[in-house]
C-alpha positions in Angstrom: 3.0 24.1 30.6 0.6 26.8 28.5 -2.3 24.8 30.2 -1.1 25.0 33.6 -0.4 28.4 33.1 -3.7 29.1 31.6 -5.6 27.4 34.7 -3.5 29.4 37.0 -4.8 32.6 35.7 -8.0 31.9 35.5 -7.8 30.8 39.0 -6.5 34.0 40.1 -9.4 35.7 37.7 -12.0 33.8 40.0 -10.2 35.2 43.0 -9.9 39.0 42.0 -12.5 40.6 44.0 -10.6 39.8 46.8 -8.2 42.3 45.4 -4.8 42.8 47.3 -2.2 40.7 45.8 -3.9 38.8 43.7 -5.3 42.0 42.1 -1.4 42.8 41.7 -0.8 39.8 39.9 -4.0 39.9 37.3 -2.4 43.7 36.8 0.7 42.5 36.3 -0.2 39.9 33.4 -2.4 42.5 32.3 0.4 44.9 31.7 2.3 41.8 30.1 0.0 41.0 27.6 -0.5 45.1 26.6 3.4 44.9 25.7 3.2 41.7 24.0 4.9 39.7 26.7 7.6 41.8 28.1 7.9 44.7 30.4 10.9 46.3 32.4 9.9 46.4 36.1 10.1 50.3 36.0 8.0 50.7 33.2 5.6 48.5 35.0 5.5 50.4 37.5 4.6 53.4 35.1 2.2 51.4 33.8 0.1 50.2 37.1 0.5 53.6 38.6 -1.2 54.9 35.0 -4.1 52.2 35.5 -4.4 53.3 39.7 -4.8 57.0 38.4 -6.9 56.4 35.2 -9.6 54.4 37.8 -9.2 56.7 40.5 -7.8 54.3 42.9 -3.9 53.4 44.8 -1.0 53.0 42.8 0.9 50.0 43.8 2.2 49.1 46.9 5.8 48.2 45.7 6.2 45.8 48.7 3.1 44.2 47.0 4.1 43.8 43.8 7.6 42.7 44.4 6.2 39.5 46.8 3.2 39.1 43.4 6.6 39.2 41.1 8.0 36.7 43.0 4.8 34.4 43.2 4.1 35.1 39.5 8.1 33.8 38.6 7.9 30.6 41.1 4.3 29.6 39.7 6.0 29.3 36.3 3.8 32.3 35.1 6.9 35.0 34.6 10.5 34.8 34.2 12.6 37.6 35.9 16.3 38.6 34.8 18.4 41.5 35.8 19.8 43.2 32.7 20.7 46.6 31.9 18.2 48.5 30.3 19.4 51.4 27.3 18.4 54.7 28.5 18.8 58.6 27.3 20.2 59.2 30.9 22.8 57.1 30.9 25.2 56.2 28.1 25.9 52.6 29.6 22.6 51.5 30.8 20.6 51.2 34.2 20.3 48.2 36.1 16.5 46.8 35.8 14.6 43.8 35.7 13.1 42.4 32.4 10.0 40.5 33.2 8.3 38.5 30.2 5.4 36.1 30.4 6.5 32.3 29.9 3.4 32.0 27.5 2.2 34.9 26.0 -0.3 32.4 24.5 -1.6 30.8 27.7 -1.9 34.6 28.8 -4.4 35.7 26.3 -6.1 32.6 26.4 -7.1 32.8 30.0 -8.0 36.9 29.6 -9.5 36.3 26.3 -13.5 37.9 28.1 -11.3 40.3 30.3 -13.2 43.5 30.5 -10.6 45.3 32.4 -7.9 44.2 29.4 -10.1 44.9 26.6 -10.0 48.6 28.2 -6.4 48.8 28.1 -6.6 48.5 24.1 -6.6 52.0 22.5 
């Protein structure tokens, strides 16, 4: 599985200057791999819109991400649950989406000469 995983990426990697959804889903496993595998689809969205602002381009097209989500989780790169997340706001949680990579391994494997991800490490 981590090899399949690993060529999928890099696949996608080849194809980013076509940028669109495929730029969507790079982003995506980017953000992934900066939390160590797992990210709550609103704080992903924090994150990409962070990334659009810190490069002076879009923030993400939520129609966009939700179809690269849902490529991402039928490719066998990302698994998707509902859950309830804890919050401050709310004493019995909000309704979310947990996303986590399938193999965190794979992942960094693939982006291990990733210039854009080795930016993202402060």
């Amino acid at each position: 599985m981590g090899a399949k995983i690993e060529q999928l990426i890099l696949e996608m990697l080849s194809r980013e200057q076509e940028g669109g959804l495929i730029k969507t889903k790079l982003d995506t496993v980017r953000a992934l791999i900066h939390y160590h595998g797992a990210i709550w689809k609103s704080e992903l969205v924090q994150e990409l819109t962070l990334q659009a602002a810190a490069t002076g381009s879009e923030g993400p097209d939520m129609g966009q991400l939700d179809k690269g989500l849902h490529e991402l989780e039928k490719s066998g790169i990302v698994k998707i649950k509902k859950a309830l997340r804890a919050t401050l706001q709310s004493s019995s949680g909000v309704e979310d989406e947990l996303i986590s990579i399938v193999d965190l391994h794979a992942a960094y494997t693939a982006l291990a000469r990733d210039k854009k991800l080795a930016l993202r490490r402060f």
